[in-house]
N, C-alpha and C positions, 0 to 999 in steps of 0.2 A: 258510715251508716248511710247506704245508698247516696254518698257524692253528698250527703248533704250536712252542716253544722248544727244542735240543738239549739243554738240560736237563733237558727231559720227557721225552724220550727211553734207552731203554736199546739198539734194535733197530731195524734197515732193514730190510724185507722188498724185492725187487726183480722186476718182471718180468724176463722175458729177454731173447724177440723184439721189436724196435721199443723195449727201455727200454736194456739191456745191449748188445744185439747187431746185426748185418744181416748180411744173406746179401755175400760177398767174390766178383766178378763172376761169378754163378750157370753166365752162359749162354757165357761167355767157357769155363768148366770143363767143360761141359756137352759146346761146341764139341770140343773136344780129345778129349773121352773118346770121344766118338762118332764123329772122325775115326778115333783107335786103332783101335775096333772095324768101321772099313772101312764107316763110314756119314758120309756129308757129309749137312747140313741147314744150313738161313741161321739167321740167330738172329732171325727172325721166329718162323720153325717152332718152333726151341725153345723160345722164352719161353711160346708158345701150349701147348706140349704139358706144360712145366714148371707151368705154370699148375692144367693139366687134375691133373698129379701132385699138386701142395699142396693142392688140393682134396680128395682124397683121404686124403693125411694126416689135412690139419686135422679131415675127421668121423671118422677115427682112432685118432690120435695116444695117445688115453688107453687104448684097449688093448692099447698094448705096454709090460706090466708088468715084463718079464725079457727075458733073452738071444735064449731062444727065439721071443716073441712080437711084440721087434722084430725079429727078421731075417725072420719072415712079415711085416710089416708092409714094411718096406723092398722085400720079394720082390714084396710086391701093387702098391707107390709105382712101382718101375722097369718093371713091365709095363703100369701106366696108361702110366706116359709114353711107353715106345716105341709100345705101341699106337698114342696118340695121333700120333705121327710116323711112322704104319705102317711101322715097322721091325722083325724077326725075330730079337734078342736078347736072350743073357742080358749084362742090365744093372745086375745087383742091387748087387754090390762097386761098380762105377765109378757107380752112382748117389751112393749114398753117400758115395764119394769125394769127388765133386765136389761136394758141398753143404757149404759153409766158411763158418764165420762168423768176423766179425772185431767188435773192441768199435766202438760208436758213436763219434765223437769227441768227444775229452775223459771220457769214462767211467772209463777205468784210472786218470786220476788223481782223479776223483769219488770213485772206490772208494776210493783210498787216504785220500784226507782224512776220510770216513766212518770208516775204521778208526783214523785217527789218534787221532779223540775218541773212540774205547777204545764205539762201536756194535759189535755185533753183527750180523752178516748173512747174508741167506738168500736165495737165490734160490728164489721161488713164480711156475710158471709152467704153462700149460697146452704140455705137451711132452712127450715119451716118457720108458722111462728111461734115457734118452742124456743125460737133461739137467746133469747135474756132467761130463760127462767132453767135453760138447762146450762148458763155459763154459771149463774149466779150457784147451781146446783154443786157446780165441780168448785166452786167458792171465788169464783171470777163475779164481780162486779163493774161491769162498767159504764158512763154517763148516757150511752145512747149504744142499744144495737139493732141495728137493722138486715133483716133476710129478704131473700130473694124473693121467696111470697110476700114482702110488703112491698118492694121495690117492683114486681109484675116482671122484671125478669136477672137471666141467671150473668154471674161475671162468666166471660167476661165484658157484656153491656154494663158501662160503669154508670146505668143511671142508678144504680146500687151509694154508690156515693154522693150522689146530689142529694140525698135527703141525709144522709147522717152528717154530711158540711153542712147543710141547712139546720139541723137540729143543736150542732154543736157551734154554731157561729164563725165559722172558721175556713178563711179561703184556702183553696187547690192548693193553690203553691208554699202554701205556711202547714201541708199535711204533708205527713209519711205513713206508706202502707206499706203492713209487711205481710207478705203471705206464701203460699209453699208449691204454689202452681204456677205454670205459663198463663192462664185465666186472671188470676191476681195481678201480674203485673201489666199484661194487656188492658185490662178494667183500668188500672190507679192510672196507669200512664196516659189512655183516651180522657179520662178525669180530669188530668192535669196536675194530679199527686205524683210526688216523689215515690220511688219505691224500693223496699230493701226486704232480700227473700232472707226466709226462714232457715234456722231456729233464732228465735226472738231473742234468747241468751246472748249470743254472739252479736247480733243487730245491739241490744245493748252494752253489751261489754265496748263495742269500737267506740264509746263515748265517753269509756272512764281515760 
């Protein structure tokens, strides 16, 4: 597990997107919402103009530090996309609605055998600050998670991890992050965390 023993360890740092989570059938929800709102589109159209929206986000994402700055964030997300499907709605609630994550498989019980050996966990991700309340949504709980909008910037500056070490009480070298990007392990590794890429199943399993 990243060269390292659970015995060396006190602390799991985890990405979210692609370690923890995926989007639960984006365009299938997407479909629906946009039928409600009295617009049909194929799900060519939408994965295209969903696309156009993530894009968006992702050079984002970090500056929705509060209530107020994601709901303009989300406000700016849902007029790229209808733009993009040149459509004439407000989108903003059923955008948001329709964006669902669910855990990767085998993740929830990853999480639990981590917690079993009495680790520490943190979700470190580059995400808004939606990010505890849309893990806890996909039924991920964990003691501390921190996004990019709280941290002021994206991995891979790993000043992302000095506050969730600082929250979880737990030095550099007694953590392991796992995550599914060259950003993840540039970030843990400037940190000083150990690091072991993704899928989190296998990162666990090399400790049974």
């Amino acid at each position: 597990m990243g060269g390292v023993s659970p015995a060396a360890l006190d602390a799991v740092t985890l990405d979210a997107y692609g370690t923890l989570v995926e989007l639960d059938d984006h365009v299938g929800r997407l479909r629906r919402a946009l039928a409600e709102a009295g617009v049909e589109r194929d799900e060519r159209e939408i994965e295209r103009a969903f696309l156009r929206e993530a894009e968006h986000y992702s050079r984002h994402k970090c500056e929705a530090r509060d209530a107020a700055t994601l709901a303009e964030l989300r406000r700016d997300c849902a007029r790229v996309f209808v733009d993009a499907l040149g459509a004439d709605l407000d989108f903003s609630d059923a955008l948001a609605g329709a964006i669902v994550f669910r855990p990767l498989p085998g993740v929830l019980a990853a999480v639990g055998e981590l917690r079993a050996r009495g680790l520490a966990l943190a979700a470190v991700s580059n995400w808004d600050c939606s990010l505890g309340e849309r893990l806890a949504e996909a039924g991920i709980e964990l003691e501390v998670a921190v996004s990019c909008a709280e941290a002021g910037a994206a991995k891979p500056d790993p000043a992302i991890f000095a506050i969730a070490l600082d929250r979880l009480g737990i030095e550099p070298g007694r953590t392991l992050h796992v995550g599914d990007t060259a950003e993840d392990e540039r970030a843990a590794r400037a940190a000083g965390l150990h690091f072991a890429p993704a899928p989190l199943t296998e990162v666990v399993g090399a400790w049974r």
